[in-house]
C-alpha positions in Angstrom: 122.8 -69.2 -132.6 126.0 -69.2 -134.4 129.3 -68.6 -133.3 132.8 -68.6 -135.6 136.5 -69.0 -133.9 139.9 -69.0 -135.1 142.3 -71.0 -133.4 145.7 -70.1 -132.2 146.7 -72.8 -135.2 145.0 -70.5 -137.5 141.6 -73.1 -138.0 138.6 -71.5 -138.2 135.7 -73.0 -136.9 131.9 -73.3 -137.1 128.9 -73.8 -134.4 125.7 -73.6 -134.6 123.3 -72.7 -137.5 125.2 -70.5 -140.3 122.4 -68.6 -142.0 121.7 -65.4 -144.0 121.5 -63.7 -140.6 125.5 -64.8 -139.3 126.9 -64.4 -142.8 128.3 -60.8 -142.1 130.0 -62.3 -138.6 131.2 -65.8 -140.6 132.7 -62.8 -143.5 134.7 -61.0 -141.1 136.8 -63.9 -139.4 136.6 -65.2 -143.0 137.9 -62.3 -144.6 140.9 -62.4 -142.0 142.2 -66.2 -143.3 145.0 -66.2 -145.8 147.0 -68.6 -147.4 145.6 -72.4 -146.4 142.8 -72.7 -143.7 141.3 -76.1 -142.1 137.5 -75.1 -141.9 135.7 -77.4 -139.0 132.4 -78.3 -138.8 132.7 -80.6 -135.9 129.6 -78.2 -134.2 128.1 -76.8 -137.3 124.5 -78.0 -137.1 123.4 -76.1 -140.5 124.1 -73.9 -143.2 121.9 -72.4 -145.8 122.6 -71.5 -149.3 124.3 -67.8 -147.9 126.4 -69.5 -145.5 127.2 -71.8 -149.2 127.3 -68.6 -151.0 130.1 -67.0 -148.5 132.2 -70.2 -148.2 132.6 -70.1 -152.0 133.9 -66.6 -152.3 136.1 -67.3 -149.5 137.4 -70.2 -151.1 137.6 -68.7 -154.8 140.3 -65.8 -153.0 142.0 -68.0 -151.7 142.5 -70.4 -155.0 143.5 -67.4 -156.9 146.6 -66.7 -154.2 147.5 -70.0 -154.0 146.1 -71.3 -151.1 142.5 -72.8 -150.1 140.1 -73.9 -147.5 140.0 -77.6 -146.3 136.5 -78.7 -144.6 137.0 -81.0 -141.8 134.3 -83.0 -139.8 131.7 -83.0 -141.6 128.1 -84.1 -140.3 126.4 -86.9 -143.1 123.8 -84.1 -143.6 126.0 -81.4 -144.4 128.5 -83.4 -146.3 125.0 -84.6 -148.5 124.6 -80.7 -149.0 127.8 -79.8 -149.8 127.5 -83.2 -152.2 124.4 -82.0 -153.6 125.5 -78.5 -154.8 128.8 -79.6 -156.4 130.5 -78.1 -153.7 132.6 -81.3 -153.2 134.5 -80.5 -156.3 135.3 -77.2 -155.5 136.7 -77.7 -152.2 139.0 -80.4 -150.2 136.9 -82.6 -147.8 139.0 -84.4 -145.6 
């Protein structure tokens, strides 16, 4: 199960498992964010290399018009993938 929100703050975030399968409903909230976005994974349980995959392209627009995704709350195991992958360089981890 997976579900995506965004907040009345204009956070977006994360629960359950983000997968190949939930990438085209994490895209369309996604494609909505503008500007500077806080991304939390307080209930994000998993993410595969798709979920990766969209979260980059997300976060390449939003580089290129000046803004950017910041991931927040982190489990240990997905921080390690996100380590892993290079992915820690690409985006702010707070």
């Amino acid at each position: 199960m997976f579900e995506i929100k965004r907040g009345d703050d204009g956070a977006v975030s994360l629960h359950g498992r983000l997968d190949a399968s939930q990438v085209d409903n994490a895209r369309a909230v996604l494609d909505q964010v503008t500007g500077s976005c806080n991304l939390d994974f307080t209930e994000l349980s998993y993410i595969s290399s798709a979920g990766l995959g969209l979260l980059f392209g997300t976060q390449k627009r939003l580089v290129d018009s000046g803004g950017g995704l910041t991931l927040v709350n982190l489990s240990p195991h997905i921080r390690e993938i996100f380590q892993i992958a290079g992915f820690d360089n690409i985006f702010e981890i707070a």
